[in-house]
C-alpha positions, 0 to 999 in steps of 0.5 A: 469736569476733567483738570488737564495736566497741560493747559490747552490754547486751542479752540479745537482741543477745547471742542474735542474736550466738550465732547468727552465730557458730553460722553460722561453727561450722556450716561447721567442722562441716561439714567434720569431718562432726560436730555439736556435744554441748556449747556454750560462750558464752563473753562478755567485759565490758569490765572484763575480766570473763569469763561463760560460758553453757553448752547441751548438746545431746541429738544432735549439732548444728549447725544456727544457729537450733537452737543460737541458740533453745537460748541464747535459753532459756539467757539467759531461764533465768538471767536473774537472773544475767545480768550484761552489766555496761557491756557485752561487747566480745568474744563467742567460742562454742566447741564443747566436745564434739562427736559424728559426725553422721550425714546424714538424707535428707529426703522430696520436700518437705525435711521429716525425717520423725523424730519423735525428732529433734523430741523431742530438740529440745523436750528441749534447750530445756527443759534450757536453761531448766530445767537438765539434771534437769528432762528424764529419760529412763527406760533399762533396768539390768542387774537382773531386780528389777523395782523396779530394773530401770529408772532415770530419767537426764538425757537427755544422760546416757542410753546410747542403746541402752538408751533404753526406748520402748514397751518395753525391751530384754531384756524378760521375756516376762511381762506388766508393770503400767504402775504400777509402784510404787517401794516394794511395798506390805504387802497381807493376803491369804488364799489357800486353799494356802499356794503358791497365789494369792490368794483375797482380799486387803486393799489400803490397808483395801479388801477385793478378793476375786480372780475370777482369777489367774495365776502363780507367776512366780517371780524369784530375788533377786540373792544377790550383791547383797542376800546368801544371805538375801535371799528369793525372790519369787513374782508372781502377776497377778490380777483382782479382781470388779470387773474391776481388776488387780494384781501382788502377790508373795509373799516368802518361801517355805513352809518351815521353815528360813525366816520366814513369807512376806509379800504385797506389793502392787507394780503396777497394770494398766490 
């Protein structure tokens, strides 16, 4: 912490203060071999009021510019509730979660070569203007239903070993549209056996009739969620004349005990 001879008003003073404060916090750090997950700011008015200013981080930090460029967003984002009153005489920072930190070696020229590292970076500031919803990072949950297979989180909130990138962990080995639609879509569709693909389909009052196919690729319902009456889908991924993909689905199975089956339209390819 550090008490100021003369209290100061400015958003400016008291994000350059942060910085020399983180400068103090990086040796302590240093020694414990942690970084910072959350800071506090925590700034004392002369009338004895308190206001306190939070920033998360993605990784541990703890290097003073990073952290004096976060508060820096942080005072620009609430700037209307920024109140320096008739001044703040006392500013303390403290580090209220913290994380081991692991060392990085750097090439010949002192640059980290980690791309991560910059995202995580242009992340936390943008939480710290915008708050912790305006940045999301899609991970992979414990379901084999398509639609629920994946979830958006906070960046802060997102366990790292199920951060999907380019994939996801435990993938299916069948190929998955980009767009996948949160809600399938009802198609009409015609096909020339009951079990079999599509022959033509109607999508949104448009016509597409299939030059290919393939499947079924057949996904059981999580009976232990939705109930034993849950139905059975049968995905198949198809290609119209015009050379457009789609991945549809047929609930529902041909057989006497259950409704008639329905067609659901539930991704795009490229």
């Amino acid at each position: 912490e550090r008490h100021l001879a003369e209290p100061v008003t400015a958003a400016g003073d008291v994000e350059e203060l942060a910085g020399l404060l983180a400068a103090g916090l990086k040796a302590d750090l240093e020694r414990r071999g942690e970084g910072a997950r959350l800071l506090e700011l925590a700034l004392f008015r002369v009338d004895g009021h308190v206001s306190r200013i939070a920033v998360g981080t993605s990784r541990p930090l703890r290097d003073p510019k990073l952290v004096r460029r976060l508060f820096r967003e942080r005072l620009t984002g609430t700037q209307a509730a920024f109140d320096p009153g008739f001044g703040f005489d006392l500013v303390r920072l403290s580090a209220r979660e913290t994380a081991k930190l692991e060392i990085v070696q750097t090439d010949l020229a002192g640059e980290r070569q980690d791309g991560e590292e910059d995202i995580a970076v242009f992340a936390d500031r943008v939480k710290a203007r915008l708050g912790e919803q305006a940045v999301l990072r899609p991970v992979a949950v414990e379901s084999h239903i398509p639609e629920r297979a994946a979830a958006l989180l906070p960046v802060a909130a997102a366990p790292e070993g199920k951060a999907i990138a380019g994939g996801r962990p435990n993938a299916p080995s069948a190929e998955r549209p980009i767009r996948l639609f949160a809600r399938p879509e009802p198609v009409e569709v015609m096909a020339e056996i009951p079990e079999g693909p599509p022959a033509h389909f109607r999508w949104r009052r448009a016509l597409h009739r299939v030059a290919r196919s393939e499947g079924p690729e057949r996904i059981a319902p999580e009976w232990w969620r939705n109930g034993e009456t849950a139905a059975t889908r049968d995905y198949f991924r198809v290609e119209d004349v015009d050379g457009r993909r789609y991945w549809l689905y047929r609930q529902g199975l041909y057989d006497a005990a259950e409704p008639t089956p329905r067609w659901f339209m539930h991704g795009i390819f490229a």
